[in-house]
N, C-alpha and C positions, 0 to 999 in steps of 0.2 A: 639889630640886624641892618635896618635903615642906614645906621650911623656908619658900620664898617664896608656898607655898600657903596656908601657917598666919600669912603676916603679911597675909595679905588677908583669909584668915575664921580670927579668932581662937575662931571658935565651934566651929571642925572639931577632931578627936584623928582621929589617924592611925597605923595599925596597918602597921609598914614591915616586909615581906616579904621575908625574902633566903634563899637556902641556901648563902651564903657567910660564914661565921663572922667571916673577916676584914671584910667588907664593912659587917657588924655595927656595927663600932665607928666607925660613921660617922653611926650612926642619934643626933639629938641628945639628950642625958639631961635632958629637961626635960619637966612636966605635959603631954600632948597627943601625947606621940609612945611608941608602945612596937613595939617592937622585936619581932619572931617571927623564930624561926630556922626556915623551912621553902622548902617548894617549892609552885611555883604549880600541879601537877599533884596537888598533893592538901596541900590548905591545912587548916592545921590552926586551923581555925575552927569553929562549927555552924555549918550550912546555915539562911539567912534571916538572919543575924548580923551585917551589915554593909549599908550605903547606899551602898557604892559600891565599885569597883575600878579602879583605873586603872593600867594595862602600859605602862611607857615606853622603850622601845626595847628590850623584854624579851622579846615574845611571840614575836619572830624566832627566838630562841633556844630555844623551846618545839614540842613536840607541840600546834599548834592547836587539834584541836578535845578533847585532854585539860586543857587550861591551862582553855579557857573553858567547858566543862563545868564544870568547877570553879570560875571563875568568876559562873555561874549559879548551884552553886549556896548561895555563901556571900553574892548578894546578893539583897535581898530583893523580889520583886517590886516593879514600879513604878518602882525606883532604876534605878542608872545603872553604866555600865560608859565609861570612859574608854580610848581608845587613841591611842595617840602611837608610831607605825610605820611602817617604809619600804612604801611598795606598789611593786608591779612593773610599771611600763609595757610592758615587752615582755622577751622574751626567756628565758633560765632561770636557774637557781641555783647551779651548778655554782662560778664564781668566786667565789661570796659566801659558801659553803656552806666551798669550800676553804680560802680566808683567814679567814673570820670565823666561822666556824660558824653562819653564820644564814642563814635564809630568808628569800623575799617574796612576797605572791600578788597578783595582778592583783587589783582593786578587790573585782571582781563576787565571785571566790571566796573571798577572805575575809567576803565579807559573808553568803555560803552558808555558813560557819562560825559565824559570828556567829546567825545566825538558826536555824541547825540546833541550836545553844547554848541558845536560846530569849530573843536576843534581838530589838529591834527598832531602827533604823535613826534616827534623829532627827537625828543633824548630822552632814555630814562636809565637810572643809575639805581644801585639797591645793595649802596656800601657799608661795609662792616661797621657798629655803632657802639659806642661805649656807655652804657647806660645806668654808670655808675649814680649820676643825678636824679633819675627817676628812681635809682633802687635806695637811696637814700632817705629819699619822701616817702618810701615803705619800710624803714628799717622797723618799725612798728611790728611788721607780719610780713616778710619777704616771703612765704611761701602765698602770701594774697598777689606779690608782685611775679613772681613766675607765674602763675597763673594765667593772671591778665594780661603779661606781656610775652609770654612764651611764643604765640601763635602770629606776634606784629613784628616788623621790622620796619624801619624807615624808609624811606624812597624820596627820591628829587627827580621832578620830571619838569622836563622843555614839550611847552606844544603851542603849535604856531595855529593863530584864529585864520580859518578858510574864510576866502573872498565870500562875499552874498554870493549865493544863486540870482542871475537872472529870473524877475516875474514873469509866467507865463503872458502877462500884459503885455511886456515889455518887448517880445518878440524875439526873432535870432539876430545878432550885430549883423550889419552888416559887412 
């Protein structure tokens, strides 16, 4: 994804996050892309250090609101925060949780995350998906894969990090 993002803006470097060593050797060795070996519940970045994050079918796989706490707080107010995730239309996690170790939350509560985060809301999209690749990886027992994916659809969401609050220290500007 990195790779077709950096052929559209060759102005962006891209800092690819993994805590899989192996997965490492995937990130490309050219100007623009560096490689961190960590985890997104405590990213080994400064806080304000970056314009942007984007979670691609990884947050599922995460502690919510410790990923995007931490993704708040290495991006800089103002900038943005990219998601690319299954949400849950109805039902629970149990099946998706079993086979795939991931989660989904209904729209509303991930964006209580999101906002509890200290993000804010600016795009979200919830487009028709072809899911012939996943159902593939089940051809095994496609009725295990309706199942588990019956009640998920994908979503891409833009949300822009809110400026700090003022400390009560800090007093009113004047």
């Amino acid at each position: 994804m990195a790779r077709l993002m950096r052929a559209q803006r060759p102005d962006l470097s891209f800092i690819l996050l993994n805590r899989v060593a192996a997965q490492m050797r995937h990130v490309p060795t050219r100007p623009g892309f560096l490689p961190v070996l960590g985890d997104m519940h405590a990213i080994p970045l400064a806080a304000g250090s970056v314009d942007g994050v984007l979670f691609s079918w990884a947050l599922c796989h995460a502690d919510h609101p410790a990923a995007l706490a931490e993704a708040a707080r290495v991006v800089k107010p103002g900038e943005f925060l990219f998601l690319y995730e299954l949400i849950r239309t109805r039902g629970d996690n149990a099946l998706f949780e079993q086979h795939l170790h991931a989660r989904a939350y209904p729209v509303a509560e991930l964006l209580g995350m999101c906002e509890a985060a200290g993000f804010a809301l600016e795009l979200f999209l919830a487009p028709a998906a072809d899911g012939a690749q996943m159902r593939a990886l089940f051809a095994h027992d496609p009725a295990l894969h309706d199942a588990i994916f019956s009640d998920l659809r994908p979503a891409v969401w833009k949300l822009v990090r809110k400026p700090a609050a003022p400390s009560a220290m800090e007093g009113p500007t004047p």
